[in-house]
C-alpha positions as CSV (number, residue, x, y, z in Angstrom):
1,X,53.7,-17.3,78.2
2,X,56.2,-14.5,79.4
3,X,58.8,-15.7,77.0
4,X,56.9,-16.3,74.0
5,X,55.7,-12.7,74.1
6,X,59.1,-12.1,74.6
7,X,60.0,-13.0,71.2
8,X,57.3,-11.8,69.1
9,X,58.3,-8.4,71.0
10,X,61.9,-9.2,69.8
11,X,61.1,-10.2,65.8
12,X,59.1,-6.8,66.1
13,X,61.9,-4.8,67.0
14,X,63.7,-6.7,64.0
15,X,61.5,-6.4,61.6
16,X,60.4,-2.1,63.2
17,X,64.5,-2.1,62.4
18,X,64.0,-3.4,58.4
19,X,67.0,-6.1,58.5
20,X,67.9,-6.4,54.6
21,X,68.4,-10.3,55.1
22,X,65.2,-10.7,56.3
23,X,63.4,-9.3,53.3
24,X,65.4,-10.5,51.2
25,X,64.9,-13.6,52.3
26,X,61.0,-13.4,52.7
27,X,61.7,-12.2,48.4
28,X,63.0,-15.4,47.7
29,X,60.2,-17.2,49.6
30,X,57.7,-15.4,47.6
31,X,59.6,-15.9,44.3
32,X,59.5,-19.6,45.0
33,X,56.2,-19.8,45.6
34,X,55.0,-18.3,42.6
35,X,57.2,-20.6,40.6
36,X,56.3,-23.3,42.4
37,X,52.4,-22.1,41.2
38,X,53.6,-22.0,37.6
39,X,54.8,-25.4,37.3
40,X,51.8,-26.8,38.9
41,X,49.8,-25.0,36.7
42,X,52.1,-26.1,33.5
43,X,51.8,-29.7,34.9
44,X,47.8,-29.2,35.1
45,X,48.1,-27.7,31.6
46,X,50.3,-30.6,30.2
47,X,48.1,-33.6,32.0
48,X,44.8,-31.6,29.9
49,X,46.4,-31.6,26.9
50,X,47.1,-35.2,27.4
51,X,43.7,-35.6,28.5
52,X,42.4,-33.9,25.3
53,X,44.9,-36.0,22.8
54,X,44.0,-39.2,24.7
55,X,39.9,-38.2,24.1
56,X,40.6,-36.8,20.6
57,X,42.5,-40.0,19.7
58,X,39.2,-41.8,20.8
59,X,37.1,-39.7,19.2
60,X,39.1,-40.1,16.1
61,X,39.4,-44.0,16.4
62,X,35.5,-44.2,16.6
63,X,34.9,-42.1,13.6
64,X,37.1,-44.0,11.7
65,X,35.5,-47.2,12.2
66,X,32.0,-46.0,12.0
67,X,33.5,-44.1,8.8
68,X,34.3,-47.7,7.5
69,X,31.4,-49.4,8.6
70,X,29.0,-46.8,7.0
71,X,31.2,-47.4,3.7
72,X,31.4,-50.8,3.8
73,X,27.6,-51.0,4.5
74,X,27.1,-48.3,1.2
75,X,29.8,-49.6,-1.1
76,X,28.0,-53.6,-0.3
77,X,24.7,-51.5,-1.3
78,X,26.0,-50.1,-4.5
79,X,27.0,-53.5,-5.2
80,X,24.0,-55.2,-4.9
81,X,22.0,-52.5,-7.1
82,X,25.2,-52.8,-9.9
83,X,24.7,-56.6,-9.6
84,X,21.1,-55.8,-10.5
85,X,21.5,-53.9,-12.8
86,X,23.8,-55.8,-15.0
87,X,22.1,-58.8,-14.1
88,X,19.2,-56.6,-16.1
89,X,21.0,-55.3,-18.5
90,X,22.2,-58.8,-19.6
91,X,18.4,-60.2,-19.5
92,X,18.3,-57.2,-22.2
93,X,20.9,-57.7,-24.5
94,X,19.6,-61.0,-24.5
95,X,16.3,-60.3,-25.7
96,X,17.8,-57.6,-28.2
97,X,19.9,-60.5,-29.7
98,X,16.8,-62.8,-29.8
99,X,15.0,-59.8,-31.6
100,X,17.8,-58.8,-33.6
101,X,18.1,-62.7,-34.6
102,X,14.8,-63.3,-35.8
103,X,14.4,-59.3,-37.4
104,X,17.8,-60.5,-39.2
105,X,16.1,-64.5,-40.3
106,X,13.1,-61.4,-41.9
107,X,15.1,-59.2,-43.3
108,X,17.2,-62.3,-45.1
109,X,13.3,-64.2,-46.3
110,X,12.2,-60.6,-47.3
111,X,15.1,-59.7,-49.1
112,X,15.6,-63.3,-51.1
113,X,11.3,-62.6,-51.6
114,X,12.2,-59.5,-53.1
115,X,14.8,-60.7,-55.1
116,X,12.6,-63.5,-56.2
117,X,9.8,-61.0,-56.8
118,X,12.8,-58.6,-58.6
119,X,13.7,-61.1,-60.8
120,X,10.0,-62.0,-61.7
121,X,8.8,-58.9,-62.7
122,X,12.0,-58.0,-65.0
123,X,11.1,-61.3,-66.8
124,X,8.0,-60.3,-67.2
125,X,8.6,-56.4,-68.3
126,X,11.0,-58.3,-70.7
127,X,8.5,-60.6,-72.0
128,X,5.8,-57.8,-72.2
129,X,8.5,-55.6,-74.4
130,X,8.9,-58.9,-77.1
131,X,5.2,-59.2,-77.2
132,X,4.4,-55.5,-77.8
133,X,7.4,-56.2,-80.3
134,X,5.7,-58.9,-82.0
135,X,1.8,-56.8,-81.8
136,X,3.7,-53.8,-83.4
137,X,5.3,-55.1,-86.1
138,X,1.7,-57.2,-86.9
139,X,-0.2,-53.9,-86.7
140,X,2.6,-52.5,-89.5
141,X,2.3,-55.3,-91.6
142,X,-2.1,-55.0,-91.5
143,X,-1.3,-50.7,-91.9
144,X,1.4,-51.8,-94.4
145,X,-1.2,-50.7,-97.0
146,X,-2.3,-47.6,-95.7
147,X,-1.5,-44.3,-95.7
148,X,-2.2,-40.9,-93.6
149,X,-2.9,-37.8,-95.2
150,X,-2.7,-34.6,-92.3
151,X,-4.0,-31.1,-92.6
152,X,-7.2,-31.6,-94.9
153,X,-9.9,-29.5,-93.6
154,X,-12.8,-31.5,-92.2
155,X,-16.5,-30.2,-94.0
156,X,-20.0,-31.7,-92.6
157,X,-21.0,-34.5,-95.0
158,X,-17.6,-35.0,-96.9
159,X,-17.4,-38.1,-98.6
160,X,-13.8,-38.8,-98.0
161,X,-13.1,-42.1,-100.3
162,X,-14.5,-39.9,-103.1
163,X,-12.5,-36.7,-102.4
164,X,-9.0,-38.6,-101.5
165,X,-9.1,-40.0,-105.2
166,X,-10.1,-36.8,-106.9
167,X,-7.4,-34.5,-104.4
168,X,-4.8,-37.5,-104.9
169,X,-5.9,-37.4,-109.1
170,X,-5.8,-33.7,-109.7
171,X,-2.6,-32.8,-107.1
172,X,-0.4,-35.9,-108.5
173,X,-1.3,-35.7,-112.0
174,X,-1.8,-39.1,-112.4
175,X,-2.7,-40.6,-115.7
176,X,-6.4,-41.1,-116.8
177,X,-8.0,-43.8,-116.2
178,X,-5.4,-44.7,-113.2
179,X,-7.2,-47.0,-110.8
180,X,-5.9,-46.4,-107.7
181,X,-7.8,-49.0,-105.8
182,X,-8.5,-47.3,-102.6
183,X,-10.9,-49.9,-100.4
184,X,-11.6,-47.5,-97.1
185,X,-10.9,-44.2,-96.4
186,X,-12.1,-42.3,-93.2
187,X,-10.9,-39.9,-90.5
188,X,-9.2,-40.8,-87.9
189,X,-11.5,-42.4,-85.0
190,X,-12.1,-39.3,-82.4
191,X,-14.2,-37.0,-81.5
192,X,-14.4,-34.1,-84.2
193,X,-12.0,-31.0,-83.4
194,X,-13.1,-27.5,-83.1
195,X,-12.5,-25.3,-86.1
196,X,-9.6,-23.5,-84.7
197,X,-8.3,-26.6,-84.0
198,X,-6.1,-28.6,-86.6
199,X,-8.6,-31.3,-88.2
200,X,-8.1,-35.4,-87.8
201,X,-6.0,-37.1,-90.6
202,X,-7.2,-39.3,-93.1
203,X,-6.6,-42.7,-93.0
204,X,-6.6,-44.3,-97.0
205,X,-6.3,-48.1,-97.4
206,X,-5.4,-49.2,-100.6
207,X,-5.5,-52.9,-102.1
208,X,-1.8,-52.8,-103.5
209,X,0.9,-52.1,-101.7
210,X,2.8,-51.4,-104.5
211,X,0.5,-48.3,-105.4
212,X,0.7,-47.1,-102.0
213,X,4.5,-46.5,-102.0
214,X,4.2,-44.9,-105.5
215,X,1.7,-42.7,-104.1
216,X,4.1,-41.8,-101.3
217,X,6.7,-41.0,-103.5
218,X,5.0,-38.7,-105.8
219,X,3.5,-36.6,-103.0
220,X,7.1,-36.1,-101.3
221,X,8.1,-35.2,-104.0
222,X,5.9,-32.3,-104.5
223,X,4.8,-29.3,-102.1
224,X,0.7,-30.2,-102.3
225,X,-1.8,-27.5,-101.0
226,X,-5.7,-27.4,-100.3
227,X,-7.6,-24.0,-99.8
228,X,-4.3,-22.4,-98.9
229,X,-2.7,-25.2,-96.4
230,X,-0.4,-27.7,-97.0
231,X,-1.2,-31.0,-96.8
232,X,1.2,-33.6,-95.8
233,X,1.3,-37.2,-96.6
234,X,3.2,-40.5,-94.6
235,X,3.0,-44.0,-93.5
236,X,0.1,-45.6,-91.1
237,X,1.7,-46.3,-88.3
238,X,1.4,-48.1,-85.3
239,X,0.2,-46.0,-82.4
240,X,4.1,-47.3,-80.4
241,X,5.6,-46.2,-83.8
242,X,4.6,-43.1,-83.6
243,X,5.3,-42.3,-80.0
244,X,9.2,-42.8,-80.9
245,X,9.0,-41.1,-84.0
246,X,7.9,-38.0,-82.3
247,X,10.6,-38.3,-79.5
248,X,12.7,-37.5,-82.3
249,X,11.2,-33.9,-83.2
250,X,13.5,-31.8,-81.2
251,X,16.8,-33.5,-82.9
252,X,15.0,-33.3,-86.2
253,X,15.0,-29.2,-85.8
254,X,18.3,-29.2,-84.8
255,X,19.6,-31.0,-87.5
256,X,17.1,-29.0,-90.1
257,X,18.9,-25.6,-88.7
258,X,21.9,-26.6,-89.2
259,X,21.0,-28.0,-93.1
260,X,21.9,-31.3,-91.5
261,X,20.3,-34.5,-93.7
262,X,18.8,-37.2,-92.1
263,X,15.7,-40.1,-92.6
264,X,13.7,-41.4,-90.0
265,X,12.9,-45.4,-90.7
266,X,10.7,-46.4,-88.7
267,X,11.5,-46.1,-85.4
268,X,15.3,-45.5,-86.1
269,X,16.8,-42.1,-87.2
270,X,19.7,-42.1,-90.2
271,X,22.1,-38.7,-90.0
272,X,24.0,-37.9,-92.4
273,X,27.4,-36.6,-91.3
274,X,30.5,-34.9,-92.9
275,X,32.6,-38.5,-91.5
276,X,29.6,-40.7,-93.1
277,X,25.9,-42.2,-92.2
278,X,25.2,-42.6,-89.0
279,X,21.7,-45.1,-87.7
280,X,20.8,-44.4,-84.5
281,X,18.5,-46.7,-82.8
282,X,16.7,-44.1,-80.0
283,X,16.5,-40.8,-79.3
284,X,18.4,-40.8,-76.5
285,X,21.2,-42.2,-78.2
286,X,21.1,-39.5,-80.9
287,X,20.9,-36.7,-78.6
288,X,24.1,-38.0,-76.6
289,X,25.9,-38.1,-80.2
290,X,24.5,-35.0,-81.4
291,X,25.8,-33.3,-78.0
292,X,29.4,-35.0,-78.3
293,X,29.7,-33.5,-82.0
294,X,28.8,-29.6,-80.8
295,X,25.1,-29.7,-80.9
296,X,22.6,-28.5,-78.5
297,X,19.3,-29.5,-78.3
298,X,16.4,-29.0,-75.9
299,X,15.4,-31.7,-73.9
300,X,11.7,-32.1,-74.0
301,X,12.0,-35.9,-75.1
302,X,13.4,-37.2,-71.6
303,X,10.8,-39.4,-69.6
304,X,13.0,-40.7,-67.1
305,X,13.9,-43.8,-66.1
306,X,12.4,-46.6,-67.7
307,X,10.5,-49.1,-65.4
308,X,12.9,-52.0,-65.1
309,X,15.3,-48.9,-64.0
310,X,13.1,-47.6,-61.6
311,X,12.6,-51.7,-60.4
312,X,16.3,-51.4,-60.1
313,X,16.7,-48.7,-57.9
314,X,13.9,-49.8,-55.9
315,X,14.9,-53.0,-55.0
316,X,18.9,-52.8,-55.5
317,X,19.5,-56.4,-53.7
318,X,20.7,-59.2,-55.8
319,X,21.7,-62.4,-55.3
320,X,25.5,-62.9,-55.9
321,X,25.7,-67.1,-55.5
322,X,23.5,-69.8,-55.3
323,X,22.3,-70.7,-51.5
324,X,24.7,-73.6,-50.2
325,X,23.1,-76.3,-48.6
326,X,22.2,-80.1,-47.8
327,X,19.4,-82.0,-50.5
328,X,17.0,-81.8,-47.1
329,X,17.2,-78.0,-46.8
330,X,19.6,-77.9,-43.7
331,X,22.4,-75.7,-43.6
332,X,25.5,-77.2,-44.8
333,X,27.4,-75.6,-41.9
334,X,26.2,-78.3,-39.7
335,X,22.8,-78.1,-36.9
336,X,24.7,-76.6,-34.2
337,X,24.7,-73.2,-35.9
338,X,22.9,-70.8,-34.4
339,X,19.7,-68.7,-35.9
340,X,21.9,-65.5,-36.1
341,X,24.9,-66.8,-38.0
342,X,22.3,-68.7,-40.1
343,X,20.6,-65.3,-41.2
344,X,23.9,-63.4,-41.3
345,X,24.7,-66.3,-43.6
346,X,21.0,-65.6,-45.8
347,X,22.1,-62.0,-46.1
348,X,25.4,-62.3,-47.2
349,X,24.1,-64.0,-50.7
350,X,22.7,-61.0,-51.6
351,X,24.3,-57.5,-52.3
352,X,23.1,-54.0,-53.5
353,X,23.3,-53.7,-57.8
């Protein structure tokens, strides 16, 4: 006990005394120490970083195999609905094909109907036109005898046979005693004009032919007027007749103004021109000559397009060959060809005109 008190007396002398060694020595003891501290805490530091790359490692790991699993799982999804859909979309086609088929197998029957149909009616518009040839040039040859007179005022119980032969007598100084042979004279069927308006021509029938035309000729040949009007004198003819004759009254004023001679035969027109005489056989055929020489016209005589035109435009298909084929009605591309290829085929005999 004695000498242990002993010593701590002596170390506290020592240490009253401040030895240098000794504190320096208790510096370096402390400096150790807190170096010692500042690896162990590095060390810590390092073994939770570790720690933390170890976990985030994991944590990566596991999200990228639930990230594949949850794609896997939508991308075998969005396979199934594609597969569906095309699986649909092919079911569609299909039946547009079918559709398309039999619309195209239609179209080719409506088209050769048409055609057929085409074909009919122009046959018959053409056989119509000879026929209302042949009824024309009948009803010429039963007006071949008469004649029209225009412009002779109409008077409330007019006996018209009676005052055609005296006007036709006294205007023509014909001889005396001149039988003119005149079997009907009347006005023209339709109901009486006004006053104002002009009055209905006379229609003469004579027995003779012959004295018609010599009639004609005299009253051309003379400028005839009754109570102050001129009266006019021409051919009966047919009611077709004188529809084309009048399509020609806006070339005839043309050619008048410009002192331009011409004849109208019938239906036809005859110009004469500085180069020689010219027949035309329509209007329309006149007017596009008349136009190519310098003259203008106005075009009031234009109807349009005829009817087997407008039938052309209409239905422009026509068939270009004949249909190819076996003697029992098969197609001569064998059985095995299917319905569209056999329509396509139908179509392809016809083309626009």
């Amino acid at each position: 006990m004695s000498g242990g008190r002993k010593q701590r007396s002596i170390r506290k002398k020592m240490a009253e005394e401040h030895d240098p060694d000794v504190e320096q020595m208790e510096e370096e003891s402390g400096d150790s120490n807190q170096l010692q501290a500042v690896l162990e805490g590095l060390h810590n530091i390092t073994a939770e970083i570790r720690d933390f790359k170890k976990e985030v490692k994991e944590n990566l790991i596991k999200f990228k195999d639930e990230f594949k699993e949850e794609v896997k799982r939508e991308f075998m999804g969005f396979k199934e609905e594609i597969k569906k859909k095309v699986a649909q979309n092919d079911a569609e086609i299909q039946k547009q094909q079918e559709d398309m088929t039999e619309a195209q197998g239609r179209i080719a029957a409506l088209e050769e109907c048409n055609t057929e149909a085409k074909d009919a009616i122009l046959n018959l518009l053409k056989q119509q036109r000879k026929l209302q040839e042949k009824l024309t040039e009948l009803e010429g040859h039963g007006r071949r005898c008469n004649m029209r007179i225009y412009n002779v005022a109409e008077k409330d119980g007019e006996l018209i046979q009676e005052m055609v032969e005296k006007l036709l007598h006294r205007e023509l100084a014909l001889p005396a005693g001149t039988e003119l042979q005149i079997q009907r004279a009347h006005r023209s069927l339709g109901k009486k004009p006004p006053p104002e308006a002009n009055p209905r021509s006379i229609v003469v029938n004579f027995l003779k032919y012959k004295t018609k035309e010599e009639i004609l000729t005299k009253a051309w040949k003379k400028k005839i007027q009754v109570e102050g009007k001129r009266i006019f004198f021409d051919h009966d003819y047919p009611t077709e007749v004188i529809e084309k004759r009048k399509s020609y009254s806006e070339i005839k004023k043309a050619l008048k103004d410009r002192k331009i001679r011409f004849q109208t035969p019938m239906t036809k027109i005859r110009i004469h021109w500085s180069d020689g005489i010219k027949i035309y056989n329509n209007a329309e055929e006149a007017a596009i000559d008349m136009r190519r020489r310098g003259l203008e016209m106005k075009n009031k005589n234009d109807t349009g397009p005829s009817t087997e035109e407008r039938i052309q435009t209409a239905v422009p298909w026509q068939r270009i060959g004949k249909k190819h084929g076996t003697d029992d009605g098969t197609s001569a591309t064998g059985s095995g060809q299917n319905a569209s290829s056999r329509a396509k085929e139908r179509l392809q005999e016809f083309q626009r005109g």
